[in-house]
Backbone as a chain_set.jsonl record, in Angstrom:
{"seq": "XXXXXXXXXXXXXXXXXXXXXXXXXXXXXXXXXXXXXXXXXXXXXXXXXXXXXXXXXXXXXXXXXXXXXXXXXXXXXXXXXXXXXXXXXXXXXXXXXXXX", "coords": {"N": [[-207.601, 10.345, 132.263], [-206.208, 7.54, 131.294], [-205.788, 3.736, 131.149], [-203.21, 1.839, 131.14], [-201.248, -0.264, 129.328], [-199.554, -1.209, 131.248], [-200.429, -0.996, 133.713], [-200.0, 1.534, 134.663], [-200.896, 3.54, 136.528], [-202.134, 2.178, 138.648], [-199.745, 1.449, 139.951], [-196.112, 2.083, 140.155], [-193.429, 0.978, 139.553], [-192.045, -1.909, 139.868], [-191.828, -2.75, 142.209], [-193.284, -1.308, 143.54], [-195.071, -2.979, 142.465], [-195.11, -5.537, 143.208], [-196.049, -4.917, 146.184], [-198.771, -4.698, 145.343], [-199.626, -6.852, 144.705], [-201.015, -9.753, 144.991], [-199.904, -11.931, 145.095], [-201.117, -14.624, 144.769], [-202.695, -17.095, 142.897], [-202.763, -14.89, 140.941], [-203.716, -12.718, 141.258], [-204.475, -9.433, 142.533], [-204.028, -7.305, 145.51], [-207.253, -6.699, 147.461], [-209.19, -3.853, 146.488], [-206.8, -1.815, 146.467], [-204.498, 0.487, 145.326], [-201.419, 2.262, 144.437], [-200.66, 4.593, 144.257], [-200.099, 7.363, 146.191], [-200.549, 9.799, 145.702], [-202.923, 9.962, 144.101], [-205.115, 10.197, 146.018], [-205.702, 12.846, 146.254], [-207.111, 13.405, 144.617], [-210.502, 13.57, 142.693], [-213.251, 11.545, 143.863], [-214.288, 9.698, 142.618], [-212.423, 9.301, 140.903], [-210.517, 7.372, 142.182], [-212.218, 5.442, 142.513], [-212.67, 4.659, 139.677], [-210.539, 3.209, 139.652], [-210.632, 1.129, 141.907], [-212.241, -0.484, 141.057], [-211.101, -1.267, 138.321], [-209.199, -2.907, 139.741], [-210.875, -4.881, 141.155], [-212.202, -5.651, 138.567], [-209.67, -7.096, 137.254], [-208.58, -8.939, 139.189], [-211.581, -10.389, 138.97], [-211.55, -11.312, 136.347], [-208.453, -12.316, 136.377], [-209.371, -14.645, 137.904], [-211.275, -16.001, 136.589], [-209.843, -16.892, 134.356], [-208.186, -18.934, 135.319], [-210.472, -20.72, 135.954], [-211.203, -21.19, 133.522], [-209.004, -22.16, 132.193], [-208.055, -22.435, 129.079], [-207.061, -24.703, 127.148], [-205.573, -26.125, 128.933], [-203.342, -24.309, 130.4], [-203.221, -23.101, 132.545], [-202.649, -25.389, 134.312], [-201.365, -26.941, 136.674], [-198.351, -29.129, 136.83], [-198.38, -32.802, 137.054], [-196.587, -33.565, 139.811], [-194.669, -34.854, 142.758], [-192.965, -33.67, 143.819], [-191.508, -31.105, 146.181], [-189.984, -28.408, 145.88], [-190.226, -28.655, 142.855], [-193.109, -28.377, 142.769], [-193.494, -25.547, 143.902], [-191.737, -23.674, 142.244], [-193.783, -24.267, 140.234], [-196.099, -23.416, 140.863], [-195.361, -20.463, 141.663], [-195.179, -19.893, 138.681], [-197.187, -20.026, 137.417], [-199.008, -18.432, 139.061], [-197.599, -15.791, 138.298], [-198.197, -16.288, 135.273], [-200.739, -15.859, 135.032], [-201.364, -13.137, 136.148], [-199.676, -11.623, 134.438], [-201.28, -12.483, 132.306], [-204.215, -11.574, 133.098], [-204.046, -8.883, 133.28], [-203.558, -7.853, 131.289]], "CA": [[-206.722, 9.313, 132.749], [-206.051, 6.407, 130.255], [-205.259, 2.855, 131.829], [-202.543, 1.426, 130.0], [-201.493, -2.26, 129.615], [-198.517, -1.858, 132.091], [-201.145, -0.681, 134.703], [-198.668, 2.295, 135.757], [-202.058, 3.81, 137.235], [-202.247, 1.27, 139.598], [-198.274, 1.1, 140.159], [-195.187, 2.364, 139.344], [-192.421, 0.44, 139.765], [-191.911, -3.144, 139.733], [-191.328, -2.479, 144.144], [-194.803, -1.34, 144.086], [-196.329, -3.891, 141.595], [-194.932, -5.953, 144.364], [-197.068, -4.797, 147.089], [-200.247, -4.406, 145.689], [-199.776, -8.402, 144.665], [-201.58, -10.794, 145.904], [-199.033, -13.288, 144.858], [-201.577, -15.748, 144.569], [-203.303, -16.754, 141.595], [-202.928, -14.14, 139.558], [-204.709, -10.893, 141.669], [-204.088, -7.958, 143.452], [-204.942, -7.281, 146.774], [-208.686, -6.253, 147.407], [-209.225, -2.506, 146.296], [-205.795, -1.185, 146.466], [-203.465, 0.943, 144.359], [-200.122, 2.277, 145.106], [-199.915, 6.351, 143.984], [-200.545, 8.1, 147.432], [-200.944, 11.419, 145.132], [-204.161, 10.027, 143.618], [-205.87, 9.825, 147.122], [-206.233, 13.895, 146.554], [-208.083, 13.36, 143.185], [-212.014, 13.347, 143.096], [-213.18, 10.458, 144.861], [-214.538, 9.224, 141.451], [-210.865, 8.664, 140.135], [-210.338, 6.394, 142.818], [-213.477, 4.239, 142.34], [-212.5, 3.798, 139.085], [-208.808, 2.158, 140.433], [-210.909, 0.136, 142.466], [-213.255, -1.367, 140.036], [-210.394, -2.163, 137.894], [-208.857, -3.949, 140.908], [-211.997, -5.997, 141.253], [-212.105, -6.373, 137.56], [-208.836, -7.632, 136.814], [-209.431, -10.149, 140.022], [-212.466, -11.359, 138.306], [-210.268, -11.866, 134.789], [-207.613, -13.644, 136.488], [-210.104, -16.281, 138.612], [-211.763, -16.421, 135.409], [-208.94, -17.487, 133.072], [-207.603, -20.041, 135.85], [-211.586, -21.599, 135.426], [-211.559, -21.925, 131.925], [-207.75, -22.973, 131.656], [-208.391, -22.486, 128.017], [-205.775, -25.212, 126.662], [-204.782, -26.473, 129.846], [-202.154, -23.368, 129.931], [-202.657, -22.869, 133.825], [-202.387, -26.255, 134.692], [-199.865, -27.494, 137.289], [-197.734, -30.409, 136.477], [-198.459, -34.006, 138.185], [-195.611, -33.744, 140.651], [-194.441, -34.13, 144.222], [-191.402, -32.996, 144.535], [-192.212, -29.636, 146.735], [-189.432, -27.677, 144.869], [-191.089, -28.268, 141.857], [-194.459, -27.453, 143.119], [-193.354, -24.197, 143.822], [-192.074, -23.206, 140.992], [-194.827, -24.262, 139.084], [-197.297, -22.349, 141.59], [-195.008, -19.377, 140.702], [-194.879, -19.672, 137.3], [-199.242, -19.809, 137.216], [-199.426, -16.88, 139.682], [-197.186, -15.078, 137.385], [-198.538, -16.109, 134.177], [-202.032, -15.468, 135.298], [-201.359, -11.682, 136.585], [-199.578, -10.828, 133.502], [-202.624, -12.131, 131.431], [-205.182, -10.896, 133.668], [-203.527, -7.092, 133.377], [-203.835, -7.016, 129.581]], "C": [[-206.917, 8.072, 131.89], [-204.971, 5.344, 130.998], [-205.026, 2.141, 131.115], [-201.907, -0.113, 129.984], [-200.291, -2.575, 130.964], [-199.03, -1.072, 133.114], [-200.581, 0.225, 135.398], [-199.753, 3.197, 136.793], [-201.895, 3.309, 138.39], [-201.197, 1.222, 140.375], [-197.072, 1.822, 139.65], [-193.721, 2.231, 138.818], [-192.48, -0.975, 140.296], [-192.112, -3.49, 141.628], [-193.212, -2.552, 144.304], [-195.796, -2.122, 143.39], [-196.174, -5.167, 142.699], [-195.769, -5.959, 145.683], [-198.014, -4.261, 147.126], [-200.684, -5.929, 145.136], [-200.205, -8.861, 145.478], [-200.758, -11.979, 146.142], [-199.687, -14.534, 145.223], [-202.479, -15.768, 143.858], [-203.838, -15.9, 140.562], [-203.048, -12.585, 140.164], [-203.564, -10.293, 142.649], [-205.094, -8.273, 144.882], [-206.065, -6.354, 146.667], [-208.474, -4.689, 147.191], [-208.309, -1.656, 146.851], [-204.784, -0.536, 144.954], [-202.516, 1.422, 144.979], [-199.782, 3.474, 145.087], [-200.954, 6.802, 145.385], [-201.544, 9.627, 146.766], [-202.642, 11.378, 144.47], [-205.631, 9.966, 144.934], [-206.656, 11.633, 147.021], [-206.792, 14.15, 144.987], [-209.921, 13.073, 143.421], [-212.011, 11.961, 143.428], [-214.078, 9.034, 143.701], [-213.464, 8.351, 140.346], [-210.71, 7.216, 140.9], [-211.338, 5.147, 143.184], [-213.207, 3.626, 141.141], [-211.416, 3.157, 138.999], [-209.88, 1.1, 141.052], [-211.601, -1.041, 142.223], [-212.448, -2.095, 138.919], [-209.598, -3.077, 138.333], [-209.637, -5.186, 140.357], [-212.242, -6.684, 139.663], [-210.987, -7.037, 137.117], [-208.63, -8.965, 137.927], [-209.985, -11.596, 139.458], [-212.143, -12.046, 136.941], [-209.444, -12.949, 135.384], [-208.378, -15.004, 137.283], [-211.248, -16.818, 137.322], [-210.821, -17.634, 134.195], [-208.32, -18.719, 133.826], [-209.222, -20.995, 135.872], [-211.822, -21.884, 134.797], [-210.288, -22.791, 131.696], [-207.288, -23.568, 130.684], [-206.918, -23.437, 127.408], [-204.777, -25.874, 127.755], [-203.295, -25.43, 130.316], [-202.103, -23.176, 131.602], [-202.526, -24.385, 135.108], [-201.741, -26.625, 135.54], [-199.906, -28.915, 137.036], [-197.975, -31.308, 137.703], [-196.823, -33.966, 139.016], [-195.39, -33.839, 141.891], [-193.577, -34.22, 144.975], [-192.098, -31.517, 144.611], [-191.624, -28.929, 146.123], [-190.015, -27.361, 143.478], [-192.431, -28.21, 141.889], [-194.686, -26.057, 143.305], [-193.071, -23.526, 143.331], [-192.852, -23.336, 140.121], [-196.113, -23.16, 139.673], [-196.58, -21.006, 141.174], [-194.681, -18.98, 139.332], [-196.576, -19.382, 136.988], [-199.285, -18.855, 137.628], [-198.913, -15.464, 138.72], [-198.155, -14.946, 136.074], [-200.377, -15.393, 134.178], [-202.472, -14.255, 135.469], [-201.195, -11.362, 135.038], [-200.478, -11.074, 132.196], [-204.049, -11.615, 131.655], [-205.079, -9.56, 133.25], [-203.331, -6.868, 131.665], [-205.05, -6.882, 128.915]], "O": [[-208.069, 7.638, 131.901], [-203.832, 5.635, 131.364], [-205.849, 1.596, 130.379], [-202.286, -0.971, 130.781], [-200.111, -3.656, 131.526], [-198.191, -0.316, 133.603], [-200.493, 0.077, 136.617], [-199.296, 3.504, 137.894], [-201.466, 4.058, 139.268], [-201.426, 0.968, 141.558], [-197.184, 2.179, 138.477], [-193.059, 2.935, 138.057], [-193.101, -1.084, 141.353], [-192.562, -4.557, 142.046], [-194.013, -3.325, 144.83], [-197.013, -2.059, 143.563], [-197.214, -5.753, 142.999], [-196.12, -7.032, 146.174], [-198.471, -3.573, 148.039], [-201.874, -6.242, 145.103], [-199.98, -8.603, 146.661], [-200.839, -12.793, 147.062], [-199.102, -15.419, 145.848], [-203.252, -14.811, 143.831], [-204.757, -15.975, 139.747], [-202.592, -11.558, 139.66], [-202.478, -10.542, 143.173], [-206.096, -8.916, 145.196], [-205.996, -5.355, 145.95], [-207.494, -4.23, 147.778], [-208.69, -0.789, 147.638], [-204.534, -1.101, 143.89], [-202.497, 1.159, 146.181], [-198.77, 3.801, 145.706], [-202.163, 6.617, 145.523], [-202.58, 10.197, 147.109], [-203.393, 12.347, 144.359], [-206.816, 9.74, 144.69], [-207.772, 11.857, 147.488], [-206.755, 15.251, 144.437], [-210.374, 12.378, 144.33], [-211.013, 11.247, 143.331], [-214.337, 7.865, 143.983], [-213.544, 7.429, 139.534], [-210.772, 6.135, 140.316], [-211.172, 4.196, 143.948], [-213.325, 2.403, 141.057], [-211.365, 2.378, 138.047], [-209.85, 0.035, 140.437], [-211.639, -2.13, 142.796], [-212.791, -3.206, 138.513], [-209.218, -4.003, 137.616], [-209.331, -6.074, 139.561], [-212.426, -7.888, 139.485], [-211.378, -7.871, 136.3], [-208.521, -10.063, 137.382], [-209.621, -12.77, 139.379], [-212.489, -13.18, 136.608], [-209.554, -14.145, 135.114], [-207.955, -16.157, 137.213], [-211.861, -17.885, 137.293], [-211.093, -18.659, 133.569], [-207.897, -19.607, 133.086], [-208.993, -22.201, 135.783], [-212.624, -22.817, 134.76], [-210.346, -23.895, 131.153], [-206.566, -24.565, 130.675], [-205.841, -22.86, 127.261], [-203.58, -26.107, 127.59], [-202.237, -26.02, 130.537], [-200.966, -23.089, 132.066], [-202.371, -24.348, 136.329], [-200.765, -26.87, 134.831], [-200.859, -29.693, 136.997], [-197.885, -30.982, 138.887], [-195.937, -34.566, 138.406], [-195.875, -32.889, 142.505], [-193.339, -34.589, 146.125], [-192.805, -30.915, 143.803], [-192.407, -28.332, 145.384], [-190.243, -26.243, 143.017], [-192.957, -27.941, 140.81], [-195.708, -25.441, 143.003], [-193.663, -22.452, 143.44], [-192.779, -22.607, 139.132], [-196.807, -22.371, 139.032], [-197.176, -20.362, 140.311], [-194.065, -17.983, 138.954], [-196.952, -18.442, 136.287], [-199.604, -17.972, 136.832], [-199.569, -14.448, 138.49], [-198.759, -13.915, 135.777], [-200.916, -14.62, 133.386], [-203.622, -13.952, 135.152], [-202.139, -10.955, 134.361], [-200.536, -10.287, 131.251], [-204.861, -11.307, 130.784], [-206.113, -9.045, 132.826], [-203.016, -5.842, 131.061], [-205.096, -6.321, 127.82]]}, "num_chains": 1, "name": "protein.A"}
């Protein structure tokens, strides 16, 4: 099994990259994946899904602590509209650099 940069392991459709989101800063929800079919795989397969969970987690609360370049920054603002798109533009950008 080879885990590839568009995590299809984990997911397989944009629906289900959807609800194994955390949709907040960056992660996945705690030791979840989304293929039902891998539940009847040694119980070894599915440890290592869960460890890359937890590692890609620890990547994205990593990269929002260094904020290498100010890149996950949110803008001084407070207009709530644009607070919220900026919180979804970090949560975003943060997943899809966590998951590479």
């Amino acid at each position: 099994m080879i885990l590839s940069r568009s995590c299809s392991i984990l997911w397989s459709s944009l629906e289900d990259e959807l609800q194994i989101r955390a949709m907040k800063r960056g992660m996945l929800k705690p030791d979840t994946f989304h293929e039902k079919r891998l539940l009847c795989q040694p119980p070894g397969v599915n440890v290592m899904l869960v460890v890359y969970n937890r590692f890609h987690n620890y990547v994205a609360d990593v990269f929002l602590k260094i904020n290498e370049g100010g890149r996950f920054t949110l803008p001084p603002t407070k207009i709530e509209k644009d607070i919220n798109e900026a919180l979804v533009k970090q949560e975003n950008d943060l997943f899809q650099t966590a998951r590479l």
